[in-house]
MIKOL-847654 format. One record per residue: chain; z negated, x negated, y negated of N, C-alpha, C in turn; residue in one letter. Coordinates in pm, whole numbers, always signed. Atoms other than C-alpha are relative to their C-alpha. Last residue first. Example, Ala and Ser with C-alpha at 12.3 -4.5 7.8 and 13.67 -1.06 7.14 Angstrom:
<mivexs>
<mivex cadena="A" n_pz="+6" n_px="+82" n_py="+119" ca_pz="-714" ca_px="-1367" ca_py="+106" c_pz="-73" c_px="+77" c_py="-109" residuo="S"/>
<mivex cadena="A" n_pz="+0" n_px="-89" n_py="+119" ca_pz="-780" ca_px="-1230" ca_py="+450" c_pz="+0" c_px="-90" c_py="-120" residuo="A"/>
</mivexs>
This chain:
<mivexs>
<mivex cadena="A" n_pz="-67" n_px="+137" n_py="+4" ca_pz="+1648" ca_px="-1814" ca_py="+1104" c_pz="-78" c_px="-111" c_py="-45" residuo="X"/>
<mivex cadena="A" n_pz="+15" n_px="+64" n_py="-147" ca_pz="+1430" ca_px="-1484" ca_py="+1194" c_pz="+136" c_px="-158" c_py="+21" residuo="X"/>
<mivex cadena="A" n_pz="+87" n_px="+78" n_py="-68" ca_pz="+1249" ca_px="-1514" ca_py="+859" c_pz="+83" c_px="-40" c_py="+175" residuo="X"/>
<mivex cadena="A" n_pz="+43" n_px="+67" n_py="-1" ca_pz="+1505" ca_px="-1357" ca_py="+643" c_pz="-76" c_px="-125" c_py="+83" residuo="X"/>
<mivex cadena="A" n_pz="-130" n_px="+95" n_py="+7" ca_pz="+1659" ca_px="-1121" ca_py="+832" c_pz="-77" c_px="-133" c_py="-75" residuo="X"/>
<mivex cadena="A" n_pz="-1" n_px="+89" n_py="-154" ca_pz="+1282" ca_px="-1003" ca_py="+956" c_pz="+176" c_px="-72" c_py="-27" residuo="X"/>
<mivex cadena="A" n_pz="+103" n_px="+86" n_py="-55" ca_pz="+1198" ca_px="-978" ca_py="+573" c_pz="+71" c_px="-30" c_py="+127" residuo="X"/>
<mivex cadena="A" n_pz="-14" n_px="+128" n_py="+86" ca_pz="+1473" ca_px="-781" ca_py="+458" c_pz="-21" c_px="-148" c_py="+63" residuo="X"/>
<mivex cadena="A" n_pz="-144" n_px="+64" n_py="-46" ca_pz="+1460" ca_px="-564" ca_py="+765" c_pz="+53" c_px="-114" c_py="-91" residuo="X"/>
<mivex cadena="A" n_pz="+3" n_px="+82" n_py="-96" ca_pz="+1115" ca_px="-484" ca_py="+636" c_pz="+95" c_px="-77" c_py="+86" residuo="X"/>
<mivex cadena="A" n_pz="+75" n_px="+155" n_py="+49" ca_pz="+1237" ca_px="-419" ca_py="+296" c_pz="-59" c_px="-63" c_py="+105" residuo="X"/>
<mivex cadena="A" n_pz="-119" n_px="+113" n_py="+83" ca_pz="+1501" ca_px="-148" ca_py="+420" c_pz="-84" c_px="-158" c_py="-62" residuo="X"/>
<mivex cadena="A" n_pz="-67" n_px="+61" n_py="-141" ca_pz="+1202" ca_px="+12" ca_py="+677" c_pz="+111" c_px="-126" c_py="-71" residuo="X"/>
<mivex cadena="A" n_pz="+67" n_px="+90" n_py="-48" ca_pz="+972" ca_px="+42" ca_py="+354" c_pz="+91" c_px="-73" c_py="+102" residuo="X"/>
<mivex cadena="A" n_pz="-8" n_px="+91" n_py="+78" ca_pz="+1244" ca_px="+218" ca_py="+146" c_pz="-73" c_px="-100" c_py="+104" residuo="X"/>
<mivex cadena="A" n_pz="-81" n_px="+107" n_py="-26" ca_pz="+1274" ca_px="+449" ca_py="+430" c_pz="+61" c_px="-109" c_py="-74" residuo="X"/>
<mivex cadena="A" n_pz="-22" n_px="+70" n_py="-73" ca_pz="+921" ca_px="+504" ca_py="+396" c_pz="+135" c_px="-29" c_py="+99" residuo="X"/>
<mivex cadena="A" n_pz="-27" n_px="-76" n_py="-98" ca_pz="+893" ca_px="+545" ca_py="+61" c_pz="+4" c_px="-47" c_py="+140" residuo="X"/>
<mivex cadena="A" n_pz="+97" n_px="-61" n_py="+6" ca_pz="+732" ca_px="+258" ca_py="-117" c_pz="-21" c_px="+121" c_py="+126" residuo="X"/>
<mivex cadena="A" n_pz="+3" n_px="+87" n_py="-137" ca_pz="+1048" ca_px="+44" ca_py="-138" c_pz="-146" c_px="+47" c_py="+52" residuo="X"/>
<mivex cadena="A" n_pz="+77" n_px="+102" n_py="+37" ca_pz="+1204" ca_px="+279" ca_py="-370" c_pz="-40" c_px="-76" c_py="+107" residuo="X"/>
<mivex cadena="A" n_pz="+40" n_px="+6" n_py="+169" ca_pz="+1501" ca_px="+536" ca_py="-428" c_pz="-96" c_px="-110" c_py="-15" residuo="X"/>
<mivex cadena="A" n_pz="+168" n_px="-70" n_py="+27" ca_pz="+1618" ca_px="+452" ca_py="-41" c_pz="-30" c_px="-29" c_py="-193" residuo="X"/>
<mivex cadena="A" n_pz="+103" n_px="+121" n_py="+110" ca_pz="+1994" ca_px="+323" ca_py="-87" c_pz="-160" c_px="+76" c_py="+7" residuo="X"/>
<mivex cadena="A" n_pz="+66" n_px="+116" n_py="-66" ca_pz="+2183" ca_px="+527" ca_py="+245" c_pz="-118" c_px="-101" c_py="-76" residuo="X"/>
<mivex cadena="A" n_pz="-59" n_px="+83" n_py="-65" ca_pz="+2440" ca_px="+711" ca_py="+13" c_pz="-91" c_px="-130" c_py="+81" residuo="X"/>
<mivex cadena="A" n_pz="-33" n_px="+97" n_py="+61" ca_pz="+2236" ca_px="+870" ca_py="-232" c_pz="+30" c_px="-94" c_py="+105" residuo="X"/>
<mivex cadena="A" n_pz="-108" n_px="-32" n_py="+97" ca_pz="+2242" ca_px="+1240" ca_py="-95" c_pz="+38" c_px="-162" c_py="-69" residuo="X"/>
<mivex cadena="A" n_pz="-139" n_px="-50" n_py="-61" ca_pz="+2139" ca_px="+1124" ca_py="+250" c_pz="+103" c_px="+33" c_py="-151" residuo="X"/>
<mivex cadena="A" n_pz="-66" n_px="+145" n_py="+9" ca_pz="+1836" ca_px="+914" ca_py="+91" c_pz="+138" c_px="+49" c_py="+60" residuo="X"/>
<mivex cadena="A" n_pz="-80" n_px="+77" n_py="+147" ca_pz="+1742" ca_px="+1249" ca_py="-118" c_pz="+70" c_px="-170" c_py="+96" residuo="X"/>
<mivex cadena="A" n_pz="-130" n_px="-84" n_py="+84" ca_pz="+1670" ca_px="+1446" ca_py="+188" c_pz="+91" c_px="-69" c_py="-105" residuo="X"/>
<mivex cadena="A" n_pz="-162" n_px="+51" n_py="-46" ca_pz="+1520" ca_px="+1187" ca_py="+453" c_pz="+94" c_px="+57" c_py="-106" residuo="X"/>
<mivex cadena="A" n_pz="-71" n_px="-82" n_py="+23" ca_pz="+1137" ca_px="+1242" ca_py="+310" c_pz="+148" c_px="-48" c_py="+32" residuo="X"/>
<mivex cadena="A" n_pz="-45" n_px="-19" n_py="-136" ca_pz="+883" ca_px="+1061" ca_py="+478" c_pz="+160" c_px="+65" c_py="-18" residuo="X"/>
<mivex cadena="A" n_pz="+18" n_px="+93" n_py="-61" ca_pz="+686" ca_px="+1017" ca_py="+147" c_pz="+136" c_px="-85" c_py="+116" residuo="X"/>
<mivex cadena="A" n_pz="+97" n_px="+47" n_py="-48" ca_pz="+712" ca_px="+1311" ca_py="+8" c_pz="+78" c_px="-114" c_py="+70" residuo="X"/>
<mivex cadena="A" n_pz="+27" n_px="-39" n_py="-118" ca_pz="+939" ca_px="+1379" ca_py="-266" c_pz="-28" c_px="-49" c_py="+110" residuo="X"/>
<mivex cadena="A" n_pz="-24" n_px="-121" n_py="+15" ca_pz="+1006" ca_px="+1327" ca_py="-637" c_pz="-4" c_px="+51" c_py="+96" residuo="X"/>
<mivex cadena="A" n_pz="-62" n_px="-136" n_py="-143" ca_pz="+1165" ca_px="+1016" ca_py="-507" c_pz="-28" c_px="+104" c_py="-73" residuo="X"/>
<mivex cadena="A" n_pz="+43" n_px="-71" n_py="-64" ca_pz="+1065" ca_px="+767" ca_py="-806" c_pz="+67" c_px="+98" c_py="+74" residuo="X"/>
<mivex cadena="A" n_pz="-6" n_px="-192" n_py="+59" ca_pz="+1313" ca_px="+525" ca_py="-914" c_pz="-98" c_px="+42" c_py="+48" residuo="X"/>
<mivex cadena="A" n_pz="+115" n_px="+12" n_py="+119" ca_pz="+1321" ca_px="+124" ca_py="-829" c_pz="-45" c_px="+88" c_py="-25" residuo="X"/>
<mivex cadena="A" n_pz="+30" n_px="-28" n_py="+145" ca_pz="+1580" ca_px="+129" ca_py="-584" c_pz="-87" c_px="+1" c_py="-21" residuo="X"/>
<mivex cadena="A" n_pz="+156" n_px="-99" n_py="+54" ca_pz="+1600" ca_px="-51" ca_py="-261" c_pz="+23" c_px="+20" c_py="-156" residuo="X"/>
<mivex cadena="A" n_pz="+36" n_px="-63" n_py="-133" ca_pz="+1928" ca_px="-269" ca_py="-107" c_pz="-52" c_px="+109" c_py="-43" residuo="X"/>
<mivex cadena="A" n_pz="-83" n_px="-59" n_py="-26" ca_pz="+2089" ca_px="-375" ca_py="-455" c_pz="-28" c_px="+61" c_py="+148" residuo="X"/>
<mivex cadena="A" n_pz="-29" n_px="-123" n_py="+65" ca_pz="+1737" ca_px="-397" ca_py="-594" c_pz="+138" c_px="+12" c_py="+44" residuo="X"/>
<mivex cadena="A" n_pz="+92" n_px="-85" n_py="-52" ca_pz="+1659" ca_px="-710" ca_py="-373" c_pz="+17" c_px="+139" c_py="-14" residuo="X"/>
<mivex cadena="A" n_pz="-131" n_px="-24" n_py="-85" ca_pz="+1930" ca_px="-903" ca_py="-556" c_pz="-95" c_px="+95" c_py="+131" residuo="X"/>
<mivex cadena="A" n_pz="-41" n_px="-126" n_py="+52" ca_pz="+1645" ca_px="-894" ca_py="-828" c_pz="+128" c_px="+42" c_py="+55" residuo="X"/>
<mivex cadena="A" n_pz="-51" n_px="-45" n_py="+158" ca_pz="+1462" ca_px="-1120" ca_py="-664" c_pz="+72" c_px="+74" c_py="-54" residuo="X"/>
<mivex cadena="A" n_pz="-138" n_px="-31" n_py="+39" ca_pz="+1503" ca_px="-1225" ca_py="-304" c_pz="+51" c_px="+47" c_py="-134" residuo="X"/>
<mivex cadena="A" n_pz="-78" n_px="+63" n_py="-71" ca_pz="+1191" ca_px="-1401" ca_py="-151" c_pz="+173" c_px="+7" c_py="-98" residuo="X"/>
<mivex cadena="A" n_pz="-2" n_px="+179" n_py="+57" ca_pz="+970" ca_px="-1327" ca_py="-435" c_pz="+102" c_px="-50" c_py="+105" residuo="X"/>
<mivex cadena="A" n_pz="-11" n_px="-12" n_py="+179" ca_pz="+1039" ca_px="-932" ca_py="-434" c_pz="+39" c_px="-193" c_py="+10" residuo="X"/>
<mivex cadena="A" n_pz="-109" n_px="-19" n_py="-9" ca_pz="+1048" ca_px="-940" ca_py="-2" c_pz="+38" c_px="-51" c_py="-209" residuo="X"/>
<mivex cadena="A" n_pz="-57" n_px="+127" n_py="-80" ca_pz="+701" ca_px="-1091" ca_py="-20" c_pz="+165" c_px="-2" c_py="+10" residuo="X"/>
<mivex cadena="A" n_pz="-11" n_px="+134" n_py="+12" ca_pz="+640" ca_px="-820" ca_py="-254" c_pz="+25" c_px="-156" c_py="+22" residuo="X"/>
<mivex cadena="A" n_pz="-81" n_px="+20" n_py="+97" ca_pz="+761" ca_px="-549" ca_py="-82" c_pz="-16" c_px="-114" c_py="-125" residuo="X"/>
<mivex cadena="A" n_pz="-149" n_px="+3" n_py="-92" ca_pz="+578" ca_px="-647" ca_py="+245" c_pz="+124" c_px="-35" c_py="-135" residuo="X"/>
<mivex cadena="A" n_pz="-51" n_px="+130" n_py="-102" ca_pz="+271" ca_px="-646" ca_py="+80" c_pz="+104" c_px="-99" c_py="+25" residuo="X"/>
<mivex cadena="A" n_pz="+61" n_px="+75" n_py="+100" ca_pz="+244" ca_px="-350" ca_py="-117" c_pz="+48" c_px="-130" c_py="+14" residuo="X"/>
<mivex cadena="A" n_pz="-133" n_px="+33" n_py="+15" ca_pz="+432" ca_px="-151" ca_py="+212" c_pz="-24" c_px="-77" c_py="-183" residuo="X"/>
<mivex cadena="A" n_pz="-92" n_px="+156" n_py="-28" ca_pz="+155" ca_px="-269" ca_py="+353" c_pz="+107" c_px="+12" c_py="-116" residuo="X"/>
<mivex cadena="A" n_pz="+3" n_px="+112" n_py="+143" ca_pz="-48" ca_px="+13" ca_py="+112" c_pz="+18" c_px="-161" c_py="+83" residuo="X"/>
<mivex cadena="A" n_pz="-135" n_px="+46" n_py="+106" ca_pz="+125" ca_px="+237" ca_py="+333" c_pz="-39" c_px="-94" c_py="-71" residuo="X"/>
<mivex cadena="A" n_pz="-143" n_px="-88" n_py="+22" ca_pz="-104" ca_px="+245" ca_py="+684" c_pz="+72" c_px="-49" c_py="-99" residuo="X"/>
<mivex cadena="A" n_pz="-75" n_px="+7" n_py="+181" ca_pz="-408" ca_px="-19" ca_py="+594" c_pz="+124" c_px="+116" c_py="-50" residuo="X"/>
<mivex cadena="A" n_pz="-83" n_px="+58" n_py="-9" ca_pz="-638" ca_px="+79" ca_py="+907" c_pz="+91" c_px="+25" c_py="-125" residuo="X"/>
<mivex cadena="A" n_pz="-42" n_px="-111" n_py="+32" ca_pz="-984" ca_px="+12" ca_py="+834" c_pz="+189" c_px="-53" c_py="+58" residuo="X"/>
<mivex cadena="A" n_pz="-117" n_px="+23" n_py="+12" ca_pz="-1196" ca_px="-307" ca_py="+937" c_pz="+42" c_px="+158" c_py="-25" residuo="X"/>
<mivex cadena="A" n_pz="-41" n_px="-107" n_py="-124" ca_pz="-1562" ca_px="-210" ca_py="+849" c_pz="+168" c_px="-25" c_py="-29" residuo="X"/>
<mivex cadena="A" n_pz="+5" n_px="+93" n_py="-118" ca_pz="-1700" ca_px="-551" ca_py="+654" c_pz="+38" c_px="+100" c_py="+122" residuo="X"/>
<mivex cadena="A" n_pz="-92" n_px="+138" n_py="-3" ca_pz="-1630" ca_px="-436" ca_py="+307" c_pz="+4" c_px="-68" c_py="+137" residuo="X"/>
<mivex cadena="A" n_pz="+0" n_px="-24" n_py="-118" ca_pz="-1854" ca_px="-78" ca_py="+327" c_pz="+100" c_px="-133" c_py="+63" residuo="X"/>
<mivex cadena="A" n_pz="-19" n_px="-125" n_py="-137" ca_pz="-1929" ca_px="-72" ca_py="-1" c_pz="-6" c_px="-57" c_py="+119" residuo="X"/>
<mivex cadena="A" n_pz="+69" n_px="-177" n_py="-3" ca_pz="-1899" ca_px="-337" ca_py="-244" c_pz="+19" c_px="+49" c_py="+52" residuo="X"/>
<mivex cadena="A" n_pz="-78" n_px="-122" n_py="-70" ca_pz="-1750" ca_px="-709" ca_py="-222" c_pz="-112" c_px="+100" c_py="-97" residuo="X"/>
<mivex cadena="A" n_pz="+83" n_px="-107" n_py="+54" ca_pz="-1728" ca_px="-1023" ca_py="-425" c_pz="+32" c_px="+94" c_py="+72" residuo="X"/>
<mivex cadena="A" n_pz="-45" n_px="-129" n_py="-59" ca_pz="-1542" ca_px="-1364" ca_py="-268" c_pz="-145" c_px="+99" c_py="-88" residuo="X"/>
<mivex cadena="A" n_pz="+87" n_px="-99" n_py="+57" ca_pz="-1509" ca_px="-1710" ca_py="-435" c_pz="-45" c_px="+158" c_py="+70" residuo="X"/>
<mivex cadena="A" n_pz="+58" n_px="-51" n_py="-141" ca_pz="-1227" ca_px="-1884" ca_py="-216" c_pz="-167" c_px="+106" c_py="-86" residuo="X"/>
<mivex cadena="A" n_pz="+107" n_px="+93" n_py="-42" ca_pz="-1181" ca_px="-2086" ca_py="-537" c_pz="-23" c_px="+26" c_py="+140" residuo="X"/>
<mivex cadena="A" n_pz="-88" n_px="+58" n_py="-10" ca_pz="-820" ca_px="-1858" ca_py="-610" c_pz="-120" c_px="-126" c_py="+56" residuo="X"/>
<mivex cadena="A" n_pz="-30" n_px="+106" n_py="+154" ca_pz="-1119" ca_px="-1589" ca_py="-654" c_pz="+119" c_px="-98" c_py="+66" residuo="X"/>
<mivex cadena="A" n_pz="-14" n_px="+160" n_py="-22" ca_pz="-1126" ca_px="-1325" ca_py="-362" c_pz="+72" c_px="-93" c_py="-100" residuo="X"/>
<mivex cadena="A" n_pz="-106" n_px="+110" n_py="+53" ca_pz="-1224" ca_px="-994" ca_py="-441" c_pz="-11" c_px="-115" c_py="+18" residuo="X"/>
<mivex cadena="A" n_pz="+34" n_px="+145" n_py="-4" ca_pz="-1341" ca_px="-693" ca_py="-241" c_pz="+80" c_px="-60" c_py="-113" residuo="X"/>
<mivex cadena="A" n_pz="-91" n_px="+101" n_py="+81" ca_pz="-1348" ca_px="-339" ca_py="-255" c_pz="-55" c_px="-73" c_py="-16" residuo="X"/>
<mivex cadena="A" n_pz="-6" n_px="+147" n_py="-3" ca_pz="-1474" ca_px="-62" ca_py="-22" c_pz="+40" c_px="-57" c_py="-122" residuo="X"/>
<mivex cadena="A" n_pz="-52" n_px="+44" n_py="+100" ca_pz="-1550" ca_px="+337" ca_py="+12" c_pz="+1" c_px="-180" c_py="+7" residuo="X"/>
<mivex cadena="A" n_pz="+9" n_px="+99" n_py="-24" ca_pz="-1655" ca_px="+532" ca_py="+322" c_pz="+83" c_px="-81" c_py="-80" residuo="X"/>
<mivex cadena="A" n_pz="+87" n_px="+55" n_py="+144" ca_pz="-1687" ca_px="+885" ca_py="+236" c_pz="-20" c_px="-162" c_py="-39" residuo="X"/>
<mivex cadena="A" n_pz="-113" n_px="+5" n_py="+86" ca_pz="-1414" ca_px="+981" ca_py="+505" c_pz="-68" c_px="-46" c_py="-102" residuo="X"/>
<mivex cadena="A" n_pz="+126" n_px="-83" n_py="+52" ca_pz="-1579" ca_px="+853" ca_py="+821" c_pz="+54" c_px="-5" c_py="-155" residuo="X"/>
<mivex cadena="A" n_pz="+62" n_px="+154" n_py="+125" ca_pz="-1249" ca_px="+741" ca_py="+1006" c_pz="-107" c_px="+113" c_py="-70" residuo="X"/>
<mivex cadena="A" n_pz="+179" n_px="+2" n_py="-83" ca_pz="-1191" ca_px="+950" ca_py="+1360" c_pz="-94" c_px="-103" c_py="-119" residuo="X"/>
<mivex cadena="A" n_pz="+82" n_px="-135" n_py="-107" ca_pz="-872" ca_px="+1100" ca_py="+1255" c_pz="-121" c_px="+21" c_py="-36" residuo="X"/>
<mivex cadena="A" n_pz="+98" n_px="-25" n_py="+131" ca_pz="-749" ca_px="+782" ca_py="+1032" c_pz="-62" c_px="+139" c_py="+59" residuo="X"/>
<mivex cadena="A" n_pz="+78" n_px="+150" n_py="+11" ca_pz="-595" ca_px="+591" ca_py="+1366" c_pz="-60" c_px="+25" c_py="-172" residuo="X"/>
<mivex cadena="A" n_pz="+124" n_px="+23" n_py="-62" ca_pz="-438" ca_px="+945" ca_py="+1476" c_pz="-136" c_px="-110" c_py="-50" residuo="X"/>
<mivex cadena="A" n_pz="-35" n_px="+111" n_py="-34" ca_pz="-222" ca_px="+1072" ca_py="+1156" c_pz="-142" c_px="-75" c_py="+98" residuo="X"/>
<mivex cadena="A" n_pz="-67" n_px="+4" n_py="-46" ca_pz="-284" ca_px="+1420" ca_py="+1118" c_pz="+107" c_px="-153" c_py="+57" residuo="X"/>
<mivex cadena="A" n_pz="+16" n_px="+6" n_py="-64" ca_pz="-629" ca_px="+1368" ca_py="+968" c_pz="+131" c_px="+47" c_py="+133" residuo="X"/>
<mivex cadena="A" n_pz="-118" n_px="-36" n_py="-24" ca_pz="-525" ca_px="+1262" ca_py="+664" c_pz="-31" c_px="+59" c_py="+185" residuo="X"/>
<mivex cadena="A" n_pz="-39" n_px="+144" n_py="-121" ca_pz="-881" ca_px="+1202" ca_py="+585" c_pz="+124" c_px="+74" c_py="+27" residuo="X"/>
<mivex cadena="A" n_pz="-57" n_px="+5" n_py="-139" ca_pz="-914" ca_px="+1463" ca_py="+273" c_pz="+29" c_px="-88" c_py="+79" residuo="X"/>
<mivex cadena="A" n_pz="-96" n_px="+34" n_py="-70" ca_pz="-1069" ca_px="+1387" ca_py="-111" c_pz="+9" c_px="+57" c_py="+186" residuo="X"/>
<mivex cadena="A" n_pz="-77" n_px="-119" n_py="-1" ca_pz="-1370" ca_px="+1559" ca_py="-240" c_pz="+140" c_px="-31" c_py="+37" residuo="X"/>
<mivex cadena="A" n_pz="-11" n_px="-116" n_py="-71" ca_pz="-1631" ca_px="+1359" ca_py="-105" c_pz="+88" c_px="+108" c_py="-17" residuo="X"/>
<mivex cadena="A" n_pz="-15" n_px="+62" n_py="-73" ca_pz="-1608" ca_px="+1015" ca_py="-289" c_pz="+16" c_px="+156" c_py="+135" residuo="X"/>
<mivex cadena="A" n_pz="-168" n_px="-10" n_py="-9" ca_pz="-1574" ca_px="+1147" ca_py="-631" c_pz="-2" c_px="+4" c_py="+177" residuo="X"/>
<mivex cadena="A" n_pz="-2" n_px="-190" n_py="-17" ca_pz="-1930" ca_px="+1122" ca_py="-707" c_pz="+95" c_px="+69" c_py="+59" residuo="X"/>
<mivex cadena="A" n_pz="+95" n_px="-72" n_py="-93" ca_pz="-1932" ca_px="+781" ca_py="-603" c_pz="-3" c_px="+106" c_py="+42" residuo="X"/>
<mivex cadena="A" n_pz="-83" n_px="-118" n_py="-56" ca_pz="-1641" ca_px="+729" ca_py="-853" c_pz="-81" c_px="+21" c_py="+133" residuo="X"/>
<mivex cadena="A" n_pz="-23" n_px="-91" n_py="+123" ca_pz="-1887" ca_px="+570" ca_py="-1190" c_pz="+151" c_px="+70" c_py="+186" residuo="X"/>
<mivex cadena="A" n_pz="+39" n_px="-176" n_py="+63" ca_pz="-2102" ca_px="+434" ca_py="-942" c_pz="+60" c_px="+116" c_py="-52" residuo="X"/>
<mivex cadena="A" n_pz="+15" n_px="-78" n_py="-95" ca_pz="-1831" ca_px="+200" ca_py="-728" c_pz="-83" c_px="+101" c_py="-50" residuo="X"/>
<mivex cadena="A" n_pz="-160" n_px="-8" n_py="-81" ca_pz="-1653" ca_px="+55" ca_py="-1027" c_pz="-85" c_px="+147" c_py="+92" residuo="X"/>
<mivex cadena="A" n_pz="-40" n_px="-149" n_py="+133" ca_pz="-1959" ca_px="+0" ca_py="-1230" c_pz="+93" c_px="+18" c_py="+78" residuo="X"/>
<mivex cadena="A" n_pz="+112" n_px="-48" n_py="+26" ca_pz="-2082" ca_px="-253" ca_py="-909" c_pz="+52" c_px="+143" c_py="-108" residuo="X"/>
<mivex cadena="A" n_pz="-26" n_px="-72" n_py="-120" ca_pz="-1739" ca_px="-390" ca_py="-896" c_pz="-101" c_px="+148" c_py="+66" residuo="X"/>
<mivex cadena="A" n_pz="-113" n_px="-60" n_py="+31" ca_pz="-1769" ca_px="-505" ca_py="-1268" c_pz="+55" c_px="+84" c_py="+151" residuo="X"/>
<mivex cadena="A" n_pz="+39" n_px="-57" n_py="+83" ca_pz="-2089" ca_px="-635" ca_py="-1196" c_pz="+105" c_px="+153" c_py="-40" residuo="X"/>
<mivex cadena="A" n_pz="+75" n_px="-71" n_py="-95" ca_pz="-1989" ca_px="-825" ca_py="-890" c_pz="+21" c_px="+112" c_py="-99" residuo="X"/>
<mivex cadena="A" n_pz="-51" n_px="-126" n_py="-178" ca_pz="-1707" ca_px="-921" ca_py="-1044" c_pz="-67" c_px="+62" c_py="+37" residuo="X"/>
<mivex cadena="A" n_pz="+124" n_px="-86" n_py="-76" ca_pz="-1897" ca_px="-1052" ca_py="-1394" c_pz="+74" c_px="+65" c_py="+113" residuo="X"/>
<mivex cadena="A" n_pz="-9" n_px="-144" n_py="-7" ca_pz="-1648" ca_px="-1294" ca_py="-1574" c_pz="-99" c_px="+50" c_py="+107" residuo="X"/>
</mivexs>
């Protein structure tokens, strides 16, 4: 298969794109980030690696841990996982406390971020034995 190639069409065809988005700039450690600054890598199961853009400027990752996290939690605990975290969409931002008060403590997903906190507590029960 063609990565580069395929990374290469990737980055022309949203180039254009690349300026009309917002830096969150209410969160400090994306403030001072240069917002046109685009990336993507891949690493083959060989160690293989393909980049584009800007691949060698560390960034900071904010939510797409909670990618991460909730997967490591997914393979640890399987579908006994879902009696902590739902599956659902919120329907509201991010941060949002409203809907986890009406559903008794269960965050709708593990995305949100008091879904994230319930899958990191997964994890540190897990690991700290």
């Amino acid at each position: 298969m063609e990565y580069q190639k395929i990374l290469d069409d990737i980055h022309l065809e949203i180039n254009p794109f690349l300026q009309d988005g917002k830096v969150a700039n209410y969160i400090p450690a994306l403030a001072e980030v240069e917002p046109n600054q685009f990336a993507m890598s891949i690493t083959l199961f060989d160690g293989t690696q393909y980049h584009v853009g800007h691949s060698d400027t560390k960034f900071s990752i904010q939510s797409i841990s909670k990618v991460f996290t909730f997967t490591k939690a997914l393979n640890i605990y399987g579908k006994e996982l879902y009696k902590r975290v739902g599956r659902e969409p919120s329907g509201n931002p991010f941060n949002s406390l409203v809907q986890l008060e009406y559903e008794n403590g269960v965050p709708r997903n593990p995305f949100i971020n008091a879904g994230a906190i319930v899958i990191t507590d997964a994890l540190l029960n897990h690991y700290k034995n």
